[in-house]
C-alpha positions as CSV (number, residue, x, y, z in Angstrom):
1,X,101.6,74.3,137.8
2,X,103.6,73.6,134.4
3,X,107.5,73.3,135.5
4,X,110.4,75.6,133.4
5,X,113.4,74.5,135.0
6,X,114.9,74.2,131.6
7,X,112.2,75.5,130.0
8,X,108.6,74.0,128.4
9,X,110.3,72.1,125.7
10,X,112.5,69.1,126.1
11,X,115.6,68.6,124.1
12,X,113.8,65.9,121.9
13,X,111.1,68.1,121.7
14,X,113.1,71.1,120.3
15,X,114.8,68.7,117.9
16,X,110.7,67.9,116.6
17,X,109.6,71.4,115.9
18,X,112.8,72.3,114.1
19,X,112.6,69.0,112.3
20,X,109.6,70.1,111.1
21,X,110.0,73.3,110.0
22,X,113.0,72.1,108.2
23,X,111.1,69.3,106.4
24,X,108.2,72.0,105.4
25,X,110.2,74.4,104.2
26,X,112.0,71.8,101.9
27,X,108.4,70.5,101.0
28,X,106.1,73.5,100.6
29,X,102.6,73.1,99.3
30,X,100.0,75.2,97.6
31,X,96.5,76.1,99.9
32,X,94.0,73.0,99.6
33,X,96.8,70.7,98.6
34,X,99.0,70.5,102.2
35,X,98.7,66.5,101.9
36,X,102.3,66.0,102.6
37,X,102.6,68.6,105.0
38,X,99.2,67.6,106.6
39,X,100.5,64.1,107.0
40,X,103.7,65.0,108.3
41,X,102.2,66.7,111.3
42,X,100.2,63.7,111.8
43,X,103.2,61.5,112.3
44,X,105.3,63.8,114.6
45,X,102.1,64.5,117.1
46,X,101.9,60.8,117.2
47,X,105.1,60.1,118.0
48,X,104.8,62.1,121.0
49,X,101.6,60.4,122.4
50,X,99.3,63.2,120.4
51,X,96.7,60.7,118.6
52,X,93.6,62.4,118.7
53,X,94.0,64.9,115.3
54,X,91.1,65.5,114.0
55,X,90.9,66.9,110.0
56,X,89.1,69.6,108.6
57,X,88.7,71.8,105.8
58,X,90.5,68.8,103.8
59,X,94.3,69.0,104.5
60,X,94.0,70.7,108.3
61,X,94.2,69.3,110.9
62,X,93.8,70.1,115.4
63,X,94.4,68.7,118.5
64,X,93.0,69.2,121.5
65,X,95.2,68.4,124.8
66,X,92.7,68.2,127.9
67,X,94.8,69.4,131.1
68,X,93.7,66.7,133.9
69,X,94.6,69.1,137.1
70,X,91.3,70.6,139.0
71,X,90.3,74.5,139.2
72,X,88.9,76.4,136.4
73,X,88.5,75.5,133.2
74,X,89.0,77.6,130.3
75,X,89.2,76.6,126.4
76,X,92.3,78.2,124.5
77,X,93.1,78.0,120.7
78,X,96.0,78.4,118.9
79,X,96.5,78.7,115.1
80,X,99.5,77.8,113.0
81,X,99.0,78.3,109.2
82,X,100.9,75.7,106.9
83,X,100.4,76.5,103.2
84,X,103.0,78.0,101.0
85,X,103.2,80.2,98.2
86,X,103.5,80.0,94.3
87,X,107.1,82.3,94.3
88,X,110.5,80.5,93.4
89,X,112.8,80.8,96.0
90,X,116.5,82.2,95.4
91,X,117.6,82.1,98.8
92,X,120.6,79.9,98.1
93,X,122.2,80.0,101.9
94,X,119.6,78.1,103.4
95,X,120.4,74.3,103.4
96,X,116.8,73.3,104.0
97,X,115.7,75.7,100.7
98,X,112.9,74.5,98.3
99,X,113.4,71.6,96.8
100,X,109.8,72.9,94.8
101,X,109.9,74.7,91.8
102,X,108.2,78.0,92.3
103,X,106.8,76.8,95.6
104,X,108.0,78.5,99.1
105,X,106.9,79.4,101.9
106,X,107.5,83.1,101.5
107,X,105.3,83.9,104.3
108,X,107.1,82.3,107.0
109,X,103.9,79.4,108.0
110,X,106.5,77.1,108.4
111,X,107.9,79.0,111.4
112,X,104.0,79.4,112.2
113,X,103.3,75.4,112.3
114,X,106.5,74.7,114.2
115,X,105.3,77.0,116.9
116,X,102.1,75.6,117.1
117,X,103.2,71.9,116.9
118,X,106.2,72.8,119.9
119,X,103.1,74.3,122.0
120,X,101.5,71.0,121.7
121,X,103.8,69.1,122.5
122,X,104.3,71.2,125.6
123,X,100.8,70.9,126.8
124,X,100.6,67.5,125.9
125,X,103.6,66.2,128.1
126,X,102.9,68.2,130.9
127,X,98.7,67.8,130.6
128,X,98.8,66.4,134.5
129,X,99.9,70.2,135.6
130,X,97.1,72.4,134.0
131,X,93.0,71.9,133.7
132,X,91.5,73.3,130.6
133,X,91.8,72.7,127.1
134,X,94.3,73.8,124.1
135,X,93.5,73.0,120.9
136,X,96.0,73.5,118.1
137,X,94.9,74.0,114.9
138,X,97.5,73.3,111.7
139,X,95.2,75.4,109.6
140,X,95.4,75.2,105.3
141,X,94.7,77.8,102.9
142,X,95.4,81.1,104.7
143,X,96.8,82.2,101.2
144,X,94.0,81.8,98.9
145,X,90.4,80.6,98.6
146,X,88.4,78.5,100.0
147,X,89.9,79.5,103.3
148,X,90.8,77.7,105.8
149,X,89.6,80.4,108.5
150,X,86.3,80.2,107.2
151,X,85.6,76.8,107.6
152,X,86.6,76.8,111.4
153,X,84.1,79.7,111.7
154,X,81.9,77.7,109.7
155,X,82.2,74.5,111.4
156,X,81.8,76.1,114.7
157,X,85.0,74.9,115.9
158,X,85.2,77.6,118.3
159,X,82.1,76.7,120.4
160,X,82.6,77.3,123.8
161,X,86.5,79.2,123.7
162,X,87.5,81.7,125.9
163,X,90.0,83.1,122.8
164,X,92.5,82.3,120.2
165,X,96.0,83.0,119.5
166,X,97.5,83.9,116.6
167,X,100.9,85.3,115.3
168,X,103.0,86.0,112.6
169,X,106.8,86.5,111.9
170,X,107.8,90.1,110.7
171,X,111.3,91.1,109.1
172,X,109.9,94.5,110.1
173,X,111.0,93.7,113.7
174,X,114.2,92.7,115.4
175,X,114.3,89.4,116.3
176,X,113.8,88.1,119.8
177,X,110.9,91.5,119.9
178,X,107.3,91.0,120.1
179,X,104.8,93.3,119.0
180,X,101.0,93.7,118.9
181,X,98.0,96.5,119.8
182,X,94.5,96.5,120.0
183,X,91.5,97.2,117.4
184,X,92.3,96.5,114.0
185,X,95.5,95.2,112.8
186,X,94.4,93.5,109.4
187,X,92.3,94.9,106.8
188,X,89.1,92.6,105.7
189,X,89.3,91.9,102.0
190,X,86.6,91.0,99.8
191,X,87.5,90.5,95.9
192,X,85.0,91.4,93.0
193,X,84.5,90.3,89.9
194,X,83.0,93.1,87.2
195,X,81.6,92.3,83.7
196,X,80.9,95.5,81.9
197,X,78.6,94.9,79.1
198,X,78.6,96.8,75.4
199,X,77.7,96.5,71.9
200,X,80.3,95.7,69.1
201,X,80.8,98.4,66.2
202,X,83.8,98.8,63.5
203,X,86.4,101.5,65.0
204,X,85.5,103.2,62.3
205,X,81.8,104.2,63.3
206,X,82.1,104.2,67.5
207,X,78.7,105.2,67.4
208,X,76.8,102.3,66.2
209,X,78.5,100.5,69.5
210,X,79.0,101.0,73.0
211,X,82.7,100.6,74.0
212,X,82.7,98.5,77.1
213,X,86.7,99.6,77.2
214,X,85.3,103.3,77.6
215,X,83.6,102.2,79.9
216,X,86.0,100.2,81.8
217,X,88.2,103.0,82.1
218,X,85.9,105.1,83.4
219,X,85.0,102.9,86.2
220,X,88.9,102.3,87.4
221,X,89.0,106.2,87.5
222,X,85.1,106.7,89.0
223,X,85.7,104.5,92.0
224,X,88.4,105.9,93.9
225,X,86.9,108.7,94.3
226,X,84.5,106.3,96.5
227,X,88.1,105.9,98.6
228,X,89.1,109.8,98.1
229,X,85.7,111.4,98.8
230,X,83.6,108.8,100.9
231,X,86.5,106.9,103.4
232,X,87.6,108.3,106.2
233,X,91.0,108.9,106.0
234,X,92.3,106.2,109.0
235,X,90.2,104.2,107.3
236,X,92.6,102.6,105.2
237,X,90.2,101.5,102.6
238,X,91.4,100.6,99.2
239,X,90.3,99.3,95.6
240,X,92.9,97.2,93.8
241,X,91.8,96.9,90.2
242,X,94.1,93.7,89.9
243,X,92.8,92.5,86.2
244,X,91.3,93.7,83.0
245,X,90.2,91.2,79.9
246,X,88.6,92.4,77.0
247,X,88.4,93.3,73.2
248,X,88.1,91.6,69.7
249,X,91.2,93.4,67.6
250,X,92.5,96.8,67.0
251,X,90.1,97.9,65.0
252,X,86.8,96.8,67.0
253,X,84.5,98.3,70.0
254,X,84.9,96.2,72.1
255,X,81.3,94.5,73.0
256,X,82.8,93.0,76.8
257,X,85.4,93.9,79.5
258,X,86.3,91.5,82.6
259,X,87.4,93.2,85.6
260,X,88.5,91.6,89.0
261,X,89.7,93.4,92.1
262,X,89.9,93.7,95.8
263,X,87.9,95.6,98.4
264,X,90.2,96.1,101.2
265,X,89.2,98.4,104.8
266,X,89.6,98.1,108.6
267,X,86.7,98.7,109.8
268,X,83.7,96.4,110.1
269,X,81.0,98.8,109.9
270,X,82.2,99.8,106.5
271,X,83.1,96.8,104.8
272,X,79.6,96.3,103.4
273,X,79.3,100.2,102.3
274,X,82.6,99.9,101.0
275,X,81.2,97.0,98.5
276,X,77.8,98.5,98.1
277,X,79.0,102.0,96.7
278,X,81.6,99.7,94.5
279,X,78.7,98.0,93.0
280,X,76.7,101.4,92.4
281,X,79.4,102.7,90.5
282,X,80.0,100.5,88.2
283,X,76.1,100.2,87.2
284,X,75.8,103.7,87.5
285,X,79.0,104.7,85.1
286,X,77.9,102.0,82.9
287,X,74.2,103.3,82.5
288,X,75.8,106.5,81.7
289,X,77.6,104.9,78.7
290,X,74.8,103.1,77.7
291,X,76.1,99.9,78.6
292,X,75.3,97.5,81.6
293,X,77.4,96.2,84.4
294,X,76.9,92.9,86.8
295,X,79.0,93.1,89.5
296,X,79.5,89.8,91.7
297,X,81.4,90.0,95.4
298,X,82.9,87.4,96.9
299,X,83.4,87.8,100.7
300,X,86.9,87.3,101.6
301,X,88.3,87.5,105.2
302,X,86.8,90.0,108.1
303,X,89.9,92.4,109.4
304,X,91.7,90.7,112.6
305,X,90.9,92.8,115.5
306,X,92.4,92.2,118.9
307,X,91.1,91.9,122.0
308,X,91.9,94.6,124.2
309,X,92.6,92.7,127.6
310,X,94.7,90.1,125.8
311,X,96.8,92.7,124.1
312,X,97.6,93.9,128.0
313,X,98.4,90.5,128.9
314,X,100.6,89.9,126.6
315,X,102.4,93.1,126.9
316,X,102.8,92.0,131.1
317,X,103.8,88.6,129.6
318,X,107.1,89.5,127.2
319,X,107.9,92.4,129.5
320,X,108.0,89.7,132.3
321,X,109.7,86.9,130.5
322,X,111.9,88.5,127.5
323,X,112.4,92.1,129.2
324,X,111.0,95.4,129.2
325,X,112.3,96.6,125.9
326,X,111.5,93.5,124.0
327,X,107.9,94.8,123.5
328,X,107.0,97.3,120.7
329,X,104.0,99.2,119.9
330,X,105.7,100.4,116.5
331,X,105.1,98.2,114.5
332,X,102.6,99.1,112.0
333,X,99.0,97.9,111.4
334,X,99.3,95.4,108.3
335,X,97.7,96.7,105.2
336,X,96.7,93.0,104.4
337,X,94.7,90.8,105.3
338,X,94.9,87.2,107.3
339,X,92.0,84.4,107.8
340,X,92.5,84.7,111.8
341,X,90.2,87.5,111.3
342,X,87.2,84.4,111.4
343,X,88.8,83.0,114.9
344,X,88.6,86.9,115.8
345,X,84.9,87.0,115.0
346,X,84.5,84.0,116.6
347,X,86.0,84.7,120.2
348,X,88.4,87.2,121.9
349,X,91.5,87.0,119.8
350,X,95.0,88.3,119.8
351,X,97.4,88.2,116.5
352,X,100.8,88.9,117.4
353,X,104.0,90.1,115.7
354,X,107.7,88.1,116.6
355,X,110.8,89.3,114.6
356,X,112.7,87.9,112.6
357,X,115.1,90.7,111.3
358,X,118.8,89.7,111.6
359,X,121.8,90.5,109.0
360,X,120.9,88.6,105.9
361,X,117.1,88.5,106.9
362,X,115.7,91.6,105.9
363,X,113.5,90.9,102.6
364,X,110.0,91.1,103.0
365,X,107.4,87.9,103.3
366,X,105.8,87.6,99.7
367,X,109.3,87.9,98.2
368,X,111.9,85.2,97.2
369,X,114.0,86.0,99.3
370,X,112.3,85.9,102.6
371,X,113.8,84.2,105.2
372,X,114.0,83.6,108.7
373,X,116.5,82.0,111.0
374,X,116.2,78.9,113.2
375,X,116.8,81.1,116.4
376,X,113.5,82.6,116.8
377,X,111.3,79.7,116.7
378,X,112.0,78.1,120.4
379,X,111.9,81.2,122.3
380,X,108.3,82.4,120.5
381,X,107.5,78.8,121.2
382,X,108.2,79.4,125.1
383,X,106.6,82.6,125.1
384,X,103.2,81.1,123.8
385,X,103.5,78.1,126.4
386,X,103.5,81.2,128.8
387,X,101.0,83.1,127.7
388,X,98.3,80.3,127.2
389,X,99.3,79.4,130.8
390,X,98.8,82.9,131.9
391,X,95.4,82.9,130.1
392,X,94.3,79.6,131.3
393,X,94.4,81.0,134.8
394,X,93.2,84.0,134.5
């Protein structure tokens, strides 16, 4: 049985993953361009003895760390997201802040890698005390497309797993808490891309034309009644109209409108319906205008949903380890959306939430102030180490 006298993580150890995290946070990079960062890991997981990374999806990178010890075996994952985001941080305070213009990491996957690469380098040292497998992925391209998620579901590099791990730092929570619930706690989110189709005419004489702006504007008011009307409410469903491109000059129909948007919902069973009635709108408000509409989806990310017995685990394990009241149901499920929803197709999954909220750290992630403190990253570290052990034994 793994030892935590003085916990899983040596001193040297601890110095590692904060190392890191300093070093990433000071070093951000965009999704699909993690070089550095992927690198970086690279070097610290071989310091430690950890030679065996393998890469995918370009700029990822995981490790698998084979316990040698005899009874069952069971295959656990763990994911720790490393890209970073296009927002300038003005967090001044920090003396490890972006050194990257307009590059941070706003969403806290530098806390998320240095949990992943401390849990490593737990399993790794103590591999003689546990039988199974952990593999740790350093996963790109959470953030934006192509994902990073999809290519692990793609590759198949789940084959044979008993579950994965996730998590994710939340100002919402005070830190040293840990929260997470079963079913849905992220909403899939496919994006579309809508060309609306008219006929140029002077502004003078509308009716020689068809107004694809008339049209457009129809449409952004047409398909929420799909939400409205058609959604149940606990649904959650939503259409973002994010963009709209079109017209000549002032004076002009305008012969073409560009739209692009996102298709958000929890539920599984819906998420093709939901992109199915968006298409039959827009075709069917643009017949009724005389014009024509192609509407293209692009499949985005499936919602996470968690794995009821693992959610009870976990519970037992923070209860057990942090104390009774460091567990919270309250914290709300997240109206966006996260590529662990592929490892959550793929295999029973669990996405956790560990605060971060302390005086000085309440901003939101996706804003340039975001922050997060040191203090919480060895103790979710420790609690993960548990949990996979707890897991691995079951």
């Amino acid at each position: 049985m793994i030892s935590r006298s003085n916990g899983f993580l040596s001193v040297t150890e601890r110095e590692a993953v904060i190392d890191l995290r300093h070093a990433m946070h000071r070093e951000p990079e965009l999704s699909n361009a993690e070089w550095k960062t992927q690198e970086r890991i690279r070097r610290v997981l071989q310091h430690f003895g950890l030679d065996g990374g393998k890469v995918f999806h370009n700029t990822g990178l995981y490790v698998d760390i084979e316990g040698t010890a005899s009874g069952p075996t069971k295959s656990i994952a763990v994911r720790g997201d490393i890209d970073a985001l296009p927002i300038h941080e003005t967090r001044d305070d920090l003396p490890y802040r972006s050194q990257v213009n307009g590059v941070m990491h706003a969403c806290g996957h530098d806390v998320h890698s240095s949990i992943a690469l401390g849990t490593a380098l737990a399993f790794h040292r103590q591999r003689d005390n546990f039988a199974g497998k952990v593999r740790i992925f350093f996963q790109p391209a959470e953030e934006a497309e192509p994902l990073g998620g999809r290519t692990v579901q793609d590759e198949k590099l789940l084959d044979g797993f008993d579950g994965a791990i996730g998590f994710h730092v939340s100002p919402e929570i005070p830190a040293g808490m840990f929260g997470a619930r079963e079913g849905a706690v992220t909403k899939a989110a496919d994006g579309f891309r809508l060309t609306i189709t008219g006929k140029m005419a002077h502004g003078a004489a509308p009716h020689k034309g068809v107004d694809a702006i008339a049209i457009a504007a129809a449409f952004v008011n047409e398909v929420q009644k799909v939400i409205s009307r058609e959604m149940p409410v606990d649904d959650g469903a939503i259409v973002t109209i994010g963009t709209i491109n079109g017209g000549e000059a002032m004076n002009i129909i305008c012969p073409s409108v560009v739209m692009e948007g996102t298709i958000r919902t929890r539920s599984p069973e819906r998420r093709a319906l939901l992109s199915q009635r968006v298409r039959e709108v827009a075709e069917g408000v643009a017949a009724m205008h005389r014009g024509q509409a192609e509407c293209l989806i692009r499949t985005g990310e499936p919602p996470v949903i968690n794995d009821e017995e693992m959610v009870k685990r976990f519970r037992r394990i923070v209860q057990e380890s942090v104390g009774l009241d460091a567990f919270t149901e309250r914290k709300k499920q997240a109206d966006g959306s996260d590529d662990f929803g592929f490892y959550a197709a793929c295999v029973p999954s669990i996405y956790f939430w560990f605060g971060s909220r302390t005086p000085g750290n309440e901003s939101h992630v996706h804003t340039p102030t975001f922050g997060a403190y040191d203090d919480i990253i060895i103790p979710t570290t420790e609690l993960t180490v548990r949990y996979i052990i707890d897991l691995l034994n079951s």
